[in-house]
C-alpha positions in Angstrom: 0.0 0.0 0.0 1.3 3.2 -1.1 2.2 6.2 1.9 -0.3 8.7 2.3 2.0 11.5 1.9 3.5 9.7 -1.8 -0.2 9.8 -2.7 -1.0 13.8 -1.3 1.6 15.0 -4.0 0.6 16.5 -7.0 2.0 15.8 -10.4 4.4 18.6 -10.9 6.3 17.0 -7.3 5.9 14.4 -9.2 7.6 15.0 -12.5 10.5 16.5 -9.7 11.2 13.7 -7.8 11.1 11.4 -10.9 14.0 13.4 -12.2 16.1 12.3 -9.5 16.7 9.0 -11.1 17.7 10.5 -14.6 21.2 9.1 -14.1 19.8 5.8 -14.2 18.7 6.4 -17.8 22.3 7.5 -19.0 24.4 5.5 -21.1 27.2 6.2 -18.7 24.6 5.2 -15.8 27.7 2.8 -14.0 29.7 5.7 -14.0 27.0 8.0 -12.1 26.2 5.2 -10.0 30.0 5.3 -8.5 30.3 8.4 -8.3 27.7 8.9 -5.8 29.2 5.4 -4.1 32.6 7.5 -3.4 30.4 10.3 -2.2 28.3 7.7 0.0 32.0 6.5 1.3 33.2 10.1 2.3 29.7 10.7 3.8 30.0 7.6 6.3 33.2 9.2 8.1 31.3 12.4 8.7 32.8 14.5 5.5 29.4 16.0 3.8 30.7 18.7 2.1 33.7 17.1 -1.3 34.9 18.7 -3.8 35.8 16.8 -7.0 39.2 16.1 -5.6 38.2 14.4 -2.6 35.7 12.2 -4.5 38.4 11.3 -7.0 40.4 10.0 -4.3 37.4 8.0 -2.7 37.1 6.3 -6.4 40.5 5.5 -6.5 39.9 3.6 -2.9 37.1 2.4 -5.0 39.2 1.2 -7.5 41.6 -0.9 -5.2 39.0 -3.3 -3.7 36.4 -3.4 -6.8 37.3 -4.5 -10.3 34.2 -2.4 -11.9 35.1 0.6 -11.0 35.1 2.6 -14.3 37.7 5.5 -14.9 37.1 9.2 -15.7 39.3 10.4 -17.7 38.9 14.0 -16.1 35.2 14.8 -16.6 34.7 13.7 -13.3 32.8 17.2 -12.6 30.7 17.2 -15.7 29.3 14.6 -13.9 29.1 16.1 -10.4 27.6 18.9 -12.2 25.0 16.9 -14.0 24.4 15.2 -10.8 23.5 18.6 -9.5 21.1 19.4 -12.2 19.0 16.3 -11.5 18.6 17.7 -8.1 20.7 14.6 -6.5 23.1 16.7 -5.1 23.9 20.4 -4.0 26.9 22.4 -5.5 28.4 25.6 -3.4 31.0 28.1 -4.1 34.1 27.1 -1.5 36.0 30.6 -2.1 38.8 29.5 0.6 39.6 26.0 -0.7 41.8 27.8 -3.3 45.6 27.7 -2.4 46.4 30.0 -4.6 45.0 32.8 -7.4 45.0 30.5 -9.9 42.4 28.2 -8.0 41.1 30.6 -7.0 40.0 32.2 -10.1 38.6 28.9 -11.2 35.6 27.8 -9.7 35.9 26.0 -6.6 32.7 23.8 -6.2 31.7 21.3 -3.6 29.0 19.6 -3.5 26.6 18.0 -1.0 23.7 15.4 -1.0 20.3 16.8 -1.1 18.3 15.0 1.1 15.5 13.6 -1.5 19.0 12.8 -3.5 20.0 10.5 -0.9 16.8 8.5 -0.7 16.7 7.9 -4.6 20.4 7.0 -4.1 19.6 4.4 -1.3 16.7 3.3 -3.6 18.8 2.2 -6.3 21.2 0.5 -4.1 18.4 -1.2 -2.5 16.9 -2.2 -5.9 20.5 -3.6 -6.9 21.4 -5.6 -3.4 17.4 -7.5 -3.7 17.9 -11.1 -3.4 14.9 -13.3 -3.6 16.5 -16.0 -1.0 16.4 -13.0 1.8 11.8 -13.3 1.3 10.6 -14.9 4.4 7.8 -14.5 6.8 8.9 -13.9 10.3 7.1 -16.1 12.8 8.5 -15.0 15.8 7.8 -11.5 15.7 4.2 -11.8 17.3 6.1 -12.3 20.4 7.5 -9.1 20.5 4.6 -7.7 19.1 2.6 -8.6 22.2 5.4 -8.2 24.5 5.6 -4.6 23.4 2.0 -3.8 23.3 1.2 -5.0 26.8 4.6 -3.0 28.2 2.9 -0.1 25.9 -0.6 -0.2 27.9 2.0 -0.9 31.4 3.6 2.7 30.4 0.4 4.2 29.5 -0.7 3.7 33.2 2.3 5.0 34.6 2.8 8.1 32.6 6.1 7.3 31.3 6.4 9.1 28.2 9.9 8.3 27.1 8.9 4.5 27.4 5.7 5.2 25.1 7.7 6.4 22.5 10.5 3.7 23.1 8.0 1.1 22.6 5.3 2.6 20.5 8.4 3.6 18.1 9.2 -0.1 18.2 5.9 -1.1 17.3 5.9 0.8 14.3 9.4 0.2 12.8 8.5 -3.9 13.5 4.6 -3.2 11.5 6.4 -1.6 9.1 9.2 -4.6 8.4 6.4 -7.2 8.5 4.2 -5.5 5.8 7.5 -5.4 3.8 8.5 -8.7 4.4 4.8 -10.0 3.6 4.7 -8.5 0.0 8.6 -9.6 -0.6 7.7 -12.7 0.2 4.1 -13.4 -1.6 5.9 -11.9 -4.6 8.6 -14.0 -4.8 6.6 -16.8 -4.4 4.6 -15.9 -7.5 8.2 -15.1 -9.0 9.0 -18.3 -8.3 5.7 -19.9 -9.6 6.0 -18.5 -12.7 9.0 -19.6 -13.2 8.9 -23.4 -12.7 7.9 -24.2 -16.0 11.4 -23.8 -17.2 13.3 -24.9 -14.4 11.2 -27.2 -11.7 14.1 -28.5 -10.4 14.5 -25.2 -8.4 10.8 -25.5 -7.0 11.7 -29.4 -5.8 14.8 -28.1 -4.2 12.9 -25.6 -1.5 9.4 -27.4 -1.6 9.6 -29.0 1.6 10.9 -26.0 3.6 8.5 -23.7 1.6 5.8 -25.3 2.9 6.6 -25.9 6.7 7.7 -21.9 6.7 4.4 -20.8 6.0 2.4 -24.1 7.7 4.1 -22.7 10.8 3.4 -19.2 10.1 0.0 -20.0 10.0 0.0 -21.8 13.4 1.9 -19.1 15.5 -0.2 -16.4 13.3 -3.6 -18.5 14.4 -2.0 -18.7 18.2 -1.2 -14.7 18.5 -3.9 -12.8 16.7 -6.6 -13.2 19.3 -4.2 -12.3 22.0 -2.9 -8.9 19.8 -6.1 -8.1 19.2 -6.7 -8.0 23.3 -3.5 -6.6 23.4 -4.6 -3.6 21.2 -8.2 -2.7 23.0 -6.2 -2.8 26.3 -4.0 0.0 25.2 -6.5 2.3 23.9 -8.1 1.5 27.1 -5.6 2.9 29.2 -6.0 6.3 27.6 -5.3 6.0 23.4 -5.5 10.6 23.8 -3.1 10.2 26.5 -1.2 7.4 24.6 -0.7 9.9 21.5 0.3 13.0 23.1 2.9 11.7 25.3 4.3 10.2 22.3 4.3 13.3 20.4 5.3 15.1 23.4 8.6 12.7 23.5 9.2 13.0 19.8 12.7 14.6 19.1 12.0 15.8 15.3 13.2 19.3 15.0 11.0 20.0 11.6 7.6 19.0 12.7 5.4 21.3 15.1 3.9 18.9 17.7 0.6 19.0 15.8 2.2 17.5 13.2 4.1 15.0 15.1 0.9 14.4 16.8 -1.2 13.9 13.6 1.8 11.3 12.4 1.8 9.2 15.4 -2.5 9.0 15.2 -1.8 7.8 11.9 0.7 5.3 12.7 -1.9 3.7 15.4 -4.4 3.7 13.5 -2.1 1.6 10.9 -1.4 -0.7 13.8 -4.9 -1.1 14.8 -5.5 -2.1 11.3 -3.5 -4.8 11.1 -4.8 -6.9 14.5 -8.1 -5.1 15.6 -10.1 -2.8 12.9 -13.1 -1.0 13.6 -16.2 -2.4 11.7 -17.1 -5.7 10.0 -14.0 -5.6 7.7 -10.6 -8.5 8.4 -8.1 -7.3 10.1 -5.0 -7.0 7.8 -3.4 -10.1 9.9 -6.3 -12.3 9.0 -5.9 -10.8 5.0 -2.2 -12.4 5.1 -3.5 -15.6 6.6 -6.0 -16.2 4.2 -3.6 -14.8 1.3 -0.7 -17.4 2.8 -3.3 -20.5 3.1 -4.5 -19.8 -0.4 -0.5 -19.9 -1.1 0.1 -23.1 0.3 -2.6 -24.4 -1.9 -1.5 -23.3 -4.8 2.5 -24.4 -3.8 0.5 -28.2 -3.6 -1.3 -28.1 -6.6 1.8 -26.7 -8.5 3.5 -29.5 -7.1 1.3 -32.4 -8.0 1.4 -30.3 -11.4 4.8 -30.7 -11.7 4.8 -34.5 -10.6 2.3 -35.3 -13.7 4.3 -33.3 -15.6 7.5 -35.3 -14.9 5.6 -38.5 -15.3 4.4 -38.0 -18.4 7.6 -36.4 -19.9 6.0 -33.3 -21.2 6.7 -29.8 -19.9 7.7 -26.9 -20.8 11.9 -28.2 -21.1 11.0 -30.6 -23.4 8.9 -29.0 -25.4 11.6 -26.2 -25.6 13.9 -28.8 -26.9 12.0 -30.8 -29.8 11.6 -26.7 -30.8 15.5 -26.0 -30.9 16.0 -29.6 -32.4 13.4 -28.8 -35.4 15.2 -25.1 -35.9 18.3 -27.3 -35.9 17.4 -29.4 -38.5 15.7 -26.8 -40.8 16.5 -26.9 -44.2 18.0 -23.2 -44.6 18.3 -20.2 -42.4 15.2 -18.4 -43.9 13.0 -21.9 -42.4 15.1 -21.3 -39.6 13.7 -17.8 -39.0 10.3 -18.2 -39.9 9.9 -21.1 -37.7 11.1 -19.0 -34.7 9.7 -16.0 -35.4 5.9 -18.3 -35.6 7.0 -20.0 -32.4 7.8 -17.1 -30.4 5.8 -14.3 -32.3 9.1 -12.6 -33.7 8.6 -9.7 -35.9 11.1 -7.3 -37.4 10.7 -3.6 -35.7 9.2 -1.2 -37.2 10.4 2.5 -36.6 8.0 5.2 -37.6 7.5 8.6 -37.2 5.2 11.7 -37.4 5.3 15.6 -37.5 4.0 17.3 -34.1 1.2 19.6 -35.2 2.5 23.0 -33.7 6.2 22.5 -35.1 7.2 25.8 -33.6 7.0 24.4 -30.2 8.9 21.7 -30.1 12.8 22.8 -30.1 15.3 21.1 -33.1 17.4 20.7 -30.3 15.2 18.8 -28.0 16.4 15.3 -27.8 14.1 12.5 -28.5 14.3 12.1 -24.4 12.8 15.6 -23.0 10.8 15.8 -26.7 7.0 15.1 -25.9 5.8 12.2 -28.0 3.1 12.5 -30.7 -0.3 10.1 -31.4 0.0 7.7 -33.4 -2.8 6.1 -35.5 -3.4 2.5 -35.2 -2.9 2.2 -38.8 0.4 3.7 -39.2 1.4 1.6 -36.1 0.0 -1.8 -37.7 0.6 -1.4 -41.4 3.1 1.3 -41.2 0.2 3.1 -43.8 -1.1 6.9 -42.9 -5.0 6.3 -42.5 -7.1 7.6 -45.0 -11.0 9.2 -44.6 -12.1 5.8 -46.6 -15.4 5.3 -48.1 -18.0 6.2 -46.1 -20.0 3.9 -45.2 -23.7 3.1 -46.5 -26.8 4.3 -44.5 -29.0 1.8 -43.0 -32.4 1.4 -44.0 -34.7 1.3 -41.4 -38.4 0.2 -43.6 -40.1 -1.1 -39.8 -39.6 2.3 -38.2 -40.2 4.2 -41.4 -43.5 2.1 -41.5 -44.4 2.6 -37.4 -43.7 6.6 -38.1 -46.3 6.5 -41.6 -48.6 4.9 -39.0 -47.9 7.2 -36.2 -48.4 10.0 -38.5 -51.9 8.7 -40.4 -53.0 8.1 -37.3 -52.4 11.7 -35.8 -53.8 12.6 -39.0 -57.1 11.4 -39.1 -57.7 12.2 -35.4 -57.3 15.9 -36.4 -59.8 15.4 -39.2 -62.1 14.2 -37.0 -61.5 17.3 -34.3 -61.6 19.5 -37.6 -64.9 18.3 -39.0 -66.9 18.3 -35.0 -65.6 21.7 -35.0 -67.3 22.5 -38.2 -70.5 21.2 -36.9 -70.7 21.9 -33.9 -69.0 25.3 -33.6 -66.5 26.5 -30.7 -69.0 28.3 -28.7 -71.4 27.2 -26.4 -69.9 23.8 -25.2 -66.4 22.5 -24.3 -64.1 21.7 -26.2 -62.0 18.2 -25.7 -58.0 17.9 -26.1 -57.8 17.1 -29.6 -60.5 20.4 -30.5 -58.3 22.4 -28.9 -55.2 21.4 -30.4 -56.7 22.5 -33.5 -58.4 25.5 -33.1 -55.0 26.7 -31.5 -53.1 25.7 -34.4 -55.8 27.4 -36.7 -55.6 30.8 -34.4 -51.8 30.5 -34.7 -51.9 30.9 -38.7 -54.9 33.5 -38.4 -52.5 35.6 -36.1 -49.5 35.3 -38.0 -51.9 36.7 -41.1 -53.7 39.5 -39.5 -52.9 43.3 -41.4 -52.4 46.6 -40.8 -55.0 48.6 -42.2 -55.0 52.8 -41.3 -53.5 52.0 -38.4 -55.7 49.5 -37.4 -55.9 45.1 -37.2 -58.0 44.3 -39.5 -59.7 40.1 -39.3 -57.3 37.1 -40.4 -57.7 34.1 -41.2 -56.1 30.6 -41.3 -57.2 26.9 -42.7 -56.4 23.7 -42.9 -57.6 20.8 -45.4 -61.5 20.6 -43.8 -62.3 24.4 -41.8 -61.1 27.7 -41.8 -61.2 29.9 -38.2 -62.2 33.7 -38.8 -60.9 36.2 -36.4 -63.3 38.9 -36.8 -62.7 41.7 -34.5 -64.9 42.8 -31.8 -65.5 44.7 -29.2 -67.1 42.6 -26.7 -64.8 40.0 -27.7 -64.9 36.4 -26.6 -64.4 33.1 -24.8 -63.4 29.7 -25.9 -64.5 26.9 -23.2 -62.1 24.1 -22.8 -61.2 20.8 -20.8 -58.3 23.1 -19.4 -60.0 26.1 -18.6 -61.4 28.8 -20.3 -59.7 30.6 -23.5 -60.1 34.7 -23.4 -59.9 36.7 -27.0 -60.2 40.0 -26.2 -60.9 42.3 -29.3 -61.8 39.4 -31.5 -64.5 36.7 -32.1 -64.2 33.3 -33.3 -65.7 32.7 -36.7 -65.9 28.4 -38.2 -66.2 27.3 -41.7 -66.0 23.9 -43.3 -64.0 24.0 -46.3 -64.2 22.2 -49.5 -61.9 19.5 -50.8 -61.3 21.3 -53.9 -60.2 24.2 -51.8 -58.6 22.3 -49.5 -56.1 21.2 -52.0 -55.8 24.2 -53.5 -54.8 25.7 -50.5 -52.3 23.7 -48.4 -52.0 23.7 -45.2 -49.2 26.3 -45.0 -51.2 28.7 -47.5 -54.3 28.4 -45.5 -53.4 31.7 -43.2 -52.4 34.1 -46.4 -56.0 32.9 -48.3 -57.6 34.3 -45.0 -55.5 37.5 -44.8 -56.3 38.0 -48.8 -60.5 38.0 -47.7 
């Protein structure tokens, strides 16, 4: 699981501390990498601040006990300077390391650690001295787990506060080494599963003491947790407030204000807590490694009995490797050779393509391909090595049963406003109430007569607008009138309603978008 305070930082921090392991992408990355050895090797007998000198002299100790020591043939502070650009160490102006003017009037630099430096330093040397026989599980820690905890609650009691942090600082730096010793060790074990298939012989050697480390993991892991998990509630019993602050109190980190230390410390219990007595319905992360080691075990067993069929029947992954180098082997020319391989192994020759960025005045010509920023690439350039074309577009789909459900939709809408049209005809729009679809279309009807009313001397004079079976008359009036509907009632102030039916000669004669200009024309 990932720090809280790697995962509170922000990209551009990011991007920062990433650059602190440029000199592991160097061609000369040896070179760097012993370079800040001899720096390492001045820095253990108390000398922080070298100059180029000094750590030429540490390489050349170097140099006596380790062959691989490479040699600088005077560039040795190019690369203490480039070391200094990546942020991996600090370079000063020593003014009074110069013996004489001539030193003096060439720069005299030293250089220093930075701090983040250091830690990607230690990184890579931590990266490089991994071993995969050091993964274990530690059984007898829980022990001193509970030991500690109980002495915790003991000191909790008493008000000792310089015990607290002696212990509770013991608690954390053991937590912390068993969650790193867990994951080492459940990686390597998949390392080591995925690997049998070449060589099982390695798996056969350890199987036997692979499985009684983690059988007796389990067993001292099944003995302890309910006893740590006592052990944890007893301690927040005895004051976990208390607990934190005289921790924090005790705390000797000169860069923190206490609120801070105390903030760290509440989220280093609450880590602990995690791991033998969570809050809620949720496994504690001691009872997530058990289940995660016994589902290990049984895949170490069935990998086994795997392996045991495999060996009895005679085919596995080595002998199938070999009947493949035997049939390259006896291939009739070099060309069968290669294709044979490249089918077996999915070989293909590289490809190395290459595009334009689209602002071309951004990107610097002398921006190597490195610190350059890389452009898209299209699929088919990137398969075919072709630049992708428009194409032809592509046909559009007929649809005939929604066509056919829209015509009926539409008929049907149709003839319902016939029928609205031709009660309106008969029966007028006065004196009754009119129903949903009547209204809909004497509205509509109104709509074109409004649109097509004049301007005559200043005044409106009466429009008109149709459809296929009646024409609405707005003929003005003084009183003017009402329209009753299933809504409510309709005012017209100014202007009465007059209904007509039409004819269908006139009807098609007149369209329905002509209907309102016919009126306005009368």
């Amino acid at each position: 699981m990932a720090d809280r305070r790697a995962l509170d930082l922000d990209s551009l921090a990011i991007s920062d501390r990433f650059r602190l392991f440029n000199f592991t992408r160097r061609d000369d990355h040896v070179a760097y990498l012993w370079v800040l050895r001899a720096m390492d090797r001045l820095r253990e007998v108390h000398r922080v601040q070298v100059d180029a000198g000094e750590v030429q002299s540490a390489l050349n100790e170097l140099t006596r006990l380790h062959d691989e020591v490479p040699t600088f043939d005077g560039n040795l502070r190019d690369r203490l300077d480039a070391l200094y650009e990546d942020g991996v160490v600090h370079r000063f102006d020593d003014a009074s390391r110069a013996g004489n003017l001539v030193r003096y009037r060439n720069r005299q630099s030293v250089y220093q650690f930075s701090e983040l430096g250091y830690w990607a330093y230690t990184s890579v040397e931590g990266l490089l001295a991994a071993r995969i026989q050091d993964a274990n599980l530690s059984r007898l820690v829980f022990s001193d787990i509970l030991e500690d905890l109980k002495a915790l609650a003991a000191a909790n009691r008493a008000g000792e506060g310089e015990q607290v942090y002696r212990r509770l600082s013991r608690l954390d730096s053991v937590m912390e080494d068993m969650g790193r010793r867990s994951a080492h060790f459940h990686v390597t074990l998949g390392e080591i599963i995925r690997s049998t298939d070449a060589s099982p012989e390695t798996f056969l050697r350890y199987k036997n003491a692979l499985l009684t480390h983690m059988s007796e993991f389990m067993a001292e892991l099944d003995r302890y947790l309910p006893r740590l998990a006592t052990a944890v509630r007893d301690v927040e019993a005895s004051g976990l407030a208390s607990l934190l602050d005289r921790a924090a109190a005790a705390d000797e980190r000169p860069f923190m204000e206490r609120h801070e230390r105390l903030e760290d410390w509440r989220r280093r219990w609450s880590v602990l807590r995690a791991w033998f007595a969570p809050e809620g319905p949720q496994e504690s992360r001691a009872g997530e490694l058990r289940n995660a080691t016994r589902v290990a075990v049984s895949g170490v067993i069935a990998l086994l009995r795997q392996i045991s069929e495999a060996q009895r029947g005679g085919v596995n992954r080595a002998t199938q490797l070999r009947h493949l180098a035997e049939w390259v082997w006896n291939a009739p020319d070099e060309g069968a050779a290669h294709a044979l391989t490249g089918a077996a192994f999915n070989l293909r020759s590289a490809r190395h393509l290459g595009t334009a960025h689209e602002d071309t005045e951004q990107i610097s010509p002398r921006a190597t391909w490195w610190d350059a920023p890389g452009v898209e690439v299209s699929v088919t350039l990137f398969r075919s090595g072709k630049a992708p074309t428009t194409g032809v577009p592509t046909p559009v789909r007929g649809n005939p049963g929604a066509r056919a459900a829209l015509r009926r939709e539409q008929a049907a809408e149709r003839r319902a406003e016939r029928e609205a049209a031709g009660h309106l005809t008969e029966l007028g729009a006065h004196g009754r109430v009119l129903d949903e679809s009547e209204t809909r279309v004497l509205l509509k009807l109104m709509t074109r007569a409004l649109e097509g009313r004049t301007v005559v001397a200043g005044r409106l004079k009466r429009g008109s607008g149709a459809n296929d079976a009646v024409m609405v008359r707005l003929v003005p009036s003084d009183t003017g009138s009402a329209v009753r509907t299933a809504q409510g009632l309709l005012h017209l102030p100014g202007f009465r309603v007059e209904l007509a039916g039409r004819t269908p000669a006139a009807g098609s004669a007149a369209g329905p978008g002509t209907g309102s200009e016919t009126g306005g024309a009368r």
